[in-house]
N, C-alpha and C positions, 0 to 999 in steps of 0.2 A: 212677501210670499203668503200668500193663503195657507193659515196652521190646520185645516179640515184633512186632508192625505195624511198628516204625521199623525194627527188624533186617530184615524179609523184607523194607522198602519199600528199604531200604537194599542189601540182599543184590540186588533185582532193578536198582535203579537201577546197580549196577556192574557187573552181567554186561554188560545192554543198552549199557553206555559201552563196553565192553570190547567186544562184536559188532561194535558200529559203529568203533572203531577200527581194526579188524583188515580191516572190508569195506573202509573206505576203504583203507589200506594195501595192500589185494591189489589194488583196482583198478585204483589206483597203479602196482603193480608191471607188472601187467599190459600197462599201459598202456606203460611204459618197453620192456618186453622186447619189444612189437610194434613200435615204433619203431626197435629196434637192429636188428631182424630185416629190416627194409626196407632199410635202410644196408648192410647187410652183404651186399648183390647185389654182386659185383665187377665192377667197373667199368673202364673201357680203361687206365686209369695204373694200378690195382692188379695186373692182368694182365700188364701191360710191367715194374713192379720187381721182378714170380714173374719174368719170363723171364730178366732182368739178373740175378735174385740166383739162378738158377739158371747159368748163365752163369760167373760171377764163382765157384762152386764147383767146377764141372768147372776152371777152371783154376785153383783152388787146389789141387786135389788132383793137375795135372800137377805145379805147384812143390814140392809136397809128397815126389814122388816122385824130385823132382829133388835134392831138398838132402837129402833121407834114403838117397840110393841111392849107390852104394859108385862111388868117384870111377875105375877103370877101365872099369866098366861102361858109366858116363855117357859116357866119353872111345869106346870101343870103337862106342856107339850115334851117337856126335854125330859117327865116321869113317863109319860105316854110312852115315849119310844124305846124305855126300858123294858 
């Protein structure tokens, strides 16, 4: 028997597997990234830990300028504010 019919019945049945795995997989995906997309509206708690962790930087960088800044300086500013 001539193997050319098994090979093209062959050749088609793995594309068509292959199409069909890749649609499901995209739908898949699709499906995942519209659901993170909806999650990812911020919300009143994700709002309040930007403002605390905005917060909690501005006074890192006071102490920051505190413990790196030349110690008459600090003493000269901390007479200042008296």
């Amino acid at each position: 028997m001539d193997p050319t019919p098994y090979f093209i019945m062959g050749s088609l049945f793995g594309v068509g597997t292959t199409l069909a795995i890749q649609w499901f997989a995209n739908r898949k995906v699709r499906k995942a990234l519209s659901t993170v997309q909806i999650a990812a509206a911020p919300s009143d708690e994700m709002l309040l830990q930007q403002r605390e962790t905005a917060e909690m930087r501005r006074r890192l960088i006071v102490l920051e300028k505190i413990v790196t800044d030349q110690p008459q300086r600090l003493a000269h500013e901390i007479d200042g504010l008296r």
